[in-house]
C-alpha positions in Angstrom: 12.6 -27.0 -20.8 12.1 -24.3 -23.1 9.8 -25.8 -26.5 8.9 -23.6 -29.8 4.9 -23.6 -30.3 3.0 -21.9 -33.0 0.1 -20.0 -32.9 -2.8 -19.8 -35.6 -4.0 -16.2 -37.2 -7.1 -16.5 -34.9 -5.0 -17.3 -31.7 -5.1 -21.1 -31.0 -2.0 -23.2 -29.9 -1.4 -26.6 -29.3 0.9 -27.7 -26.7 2.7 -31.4 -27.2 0.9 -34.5 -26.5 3.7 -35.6 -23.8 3.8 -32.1 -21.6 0.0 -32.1 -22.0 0.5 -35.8 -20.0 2.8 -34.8 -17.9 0.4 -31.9 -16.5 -2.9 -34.0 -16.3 -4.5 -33.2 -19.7 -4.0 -36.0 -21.5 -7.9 -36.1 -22.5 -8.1 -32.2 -22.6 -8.5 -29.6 -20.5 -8.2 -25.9 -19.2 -5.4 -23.8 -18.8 -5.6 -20.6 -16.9 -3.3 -18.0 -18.3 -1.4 -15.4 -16.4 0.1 -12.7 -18.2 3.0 -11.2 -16.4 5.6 -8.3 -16.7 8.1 -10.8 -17.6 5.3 -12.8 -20.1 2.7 -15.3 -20.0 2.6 -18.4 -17.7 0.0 -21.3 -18.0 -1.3 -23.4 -15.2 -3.5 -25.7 -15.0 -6.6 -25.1 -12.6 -5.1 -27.5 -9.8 -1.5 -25.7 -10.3 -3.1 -22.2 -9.7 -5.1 -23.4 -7.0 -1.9 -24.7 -5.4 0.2 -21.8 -6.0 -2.7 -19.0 -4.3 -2.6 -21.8 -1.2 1.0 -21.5 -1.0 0.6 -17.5 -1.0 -2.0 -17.8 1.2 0.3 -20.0 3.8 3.3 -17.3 3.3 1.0 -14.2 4.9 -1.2 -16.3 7.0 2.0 -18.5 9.1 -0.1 -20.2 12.1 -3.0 -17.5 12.5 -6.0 -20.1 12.8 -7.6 -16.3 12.2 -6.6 -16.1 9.0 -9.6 -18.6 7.1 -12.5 -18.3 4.9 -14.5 -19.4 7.7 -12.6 -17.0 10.3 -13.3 -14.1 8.4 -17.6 -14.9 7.7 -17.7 -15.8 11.4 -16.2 -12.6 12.4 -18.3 -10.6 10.0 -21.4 -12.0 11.2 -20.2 -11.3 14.3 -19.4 -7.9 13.7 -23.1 -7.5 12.1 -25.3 -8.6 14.7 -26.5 -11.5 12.6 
C-alpha cells in the first residue's frame, strides 16, 4: 500500500489514524527511521527489534556460540576474570 503524507516546513508528519492501529500506535508512539540507498523505512521499535533477531538467526544458524552471553563468558574467560 503506497499512501501520500505531507510534511510541515519544520519536518513533522502524521501518519493515518488506521496504519498507526494497525502497527500498535494507536495511543502514540516511536518510530525508528532508517534511511536507506533506496529511501527511508519506519519501524516501529518491536519491528526493528524483530528484523536485527531475524539477521542475527541468518549468520548465527544453530551455533549456541553465537549469544550475548556466549560472547561475555568467553571474554571473561579470555581475561582471567
Amino acid at each position: 500500500m503506497t499512501i501520500r503524507v505531507s510534511i510541515t516546513p519544520n519536518g513533522w508528519m502524521s501518519l493515518p489514524a488506521d496504519i498507526c492501529k494497525r502497527i500498535g500506535l494507536a495511543s502514540g508512539g516511536t518510530l525508528l527511521v532508517e534511511e536507506t540507498p533506496d529511501g527511508v523505512i519506519l519501524r516501529t521499535v518491536a519491528q526493528s527489534i524483530a528484523y536485527a533477531q531475524a539477521i542475527a538467526r541468518k549468520y548465527a544458524g544453530a551455533n549456541p556460540d553465537v549469544s550475548v552471553d556466549a560472547f561475555i563468558a568467553n571474554r571473561e574467560a579470555g581475561s582471567g576474570q
